[in-house]
C-alpha positions in Angstrom: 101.0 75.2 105.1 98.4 76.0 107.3 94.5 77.0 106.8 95.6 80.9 107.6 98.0 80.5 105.0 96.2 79.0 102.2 93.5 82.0 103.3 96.4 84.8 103.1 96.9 83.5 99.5 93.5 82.0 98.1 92.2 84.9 98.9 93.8 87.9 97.2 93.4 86.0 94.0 90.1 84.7 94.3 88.8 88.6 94.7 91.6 89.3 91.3 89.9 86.6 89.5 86.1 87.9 89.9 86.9 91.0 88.9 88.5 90.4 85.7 85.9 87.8 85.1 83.0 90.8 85.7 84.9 93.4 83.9 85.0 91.1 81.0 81.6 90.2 81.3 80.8 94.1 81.4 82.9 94.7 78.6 81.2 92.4 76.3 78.0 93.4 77.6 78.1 96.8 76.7 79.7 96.0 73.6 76.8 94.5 72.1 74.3 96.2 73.6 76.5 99.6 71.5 76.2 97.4 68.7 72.6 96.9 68.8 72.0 100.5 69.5 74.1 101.2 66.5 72.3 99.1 64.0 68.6 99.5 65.6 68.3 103.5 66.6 64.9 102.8 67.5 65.0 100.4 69.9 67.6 102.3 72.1 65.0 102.6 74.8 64.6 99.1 75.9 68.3 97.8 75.0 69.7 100.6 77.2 67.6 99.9 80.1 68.7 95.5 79.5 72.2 96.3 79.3 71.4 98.9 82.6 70.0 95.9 84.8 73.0 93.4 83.2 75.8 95.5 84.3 73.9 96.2 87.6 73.8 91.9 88.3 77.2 92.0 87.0 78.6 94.1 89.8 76.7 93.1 92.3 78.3 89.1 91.9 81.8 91.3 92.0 80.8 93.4 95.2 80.0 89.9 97.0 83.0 88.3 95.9 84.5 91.4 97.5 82.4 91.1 100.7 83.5 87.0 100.8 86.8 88.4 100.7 86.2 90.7 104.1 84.6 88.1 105.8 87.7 85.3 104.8 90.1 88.1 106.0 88.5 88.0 109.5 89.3 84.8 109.4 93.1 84.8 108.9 94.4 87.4 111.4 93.2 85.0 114.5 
C-alpha cells in the first residue's frame, strides 16, 4: 500500500472521527449547560453566553479537521 492509499483511507475516517467526537462534545455541553439553566433561572445570562463560546471552539476544532482533510485530499490525486 502506498502513501496515496493510506491518504484515500486515513482520511475519510479521520474527518468521521472528529465529528462524532465534536458532536458528542456539543451534546454534552449543552446538556448541562440546559441543566444548569433549569435548576438556576437566574443565572441564564452568563451560562448561555459560556455554553455560546464552548460550542463556538467546539466547531471550529471540527471545521479544521475538515480543512486538514482538503488539504490531505490535494495530496492524494497527484
Amino acid at each position: 500500500m502506498d502513501y496515496q492509499t493510506g491518504l484515500a483511507i486515513a482520511a475519510p475516517l479521520t474527518v468521521g472521527i472528529a465529528a462524532i467526537g465534536s458532536a458528542l462534545g456539543l451534546g454534552k455541553a449543552v446538556g448541562s449547560a440546559m441543566e444548569a439553566m433549569g435548576r438556576q433561572p437566574e443565572a441564564i445570562a452568563k451560562i448561555q453566553t459560556g455554553m455560546i463560546i464552548g460550542a463556538a471552539f467546539i466547531e471550529a476544532l471540527t471545521i479544521y479537521a475538515l480543512l486538514a482533510f482538503l488539504l490531505v485530499m490535494g495530496k492524494i490525486g497527484a
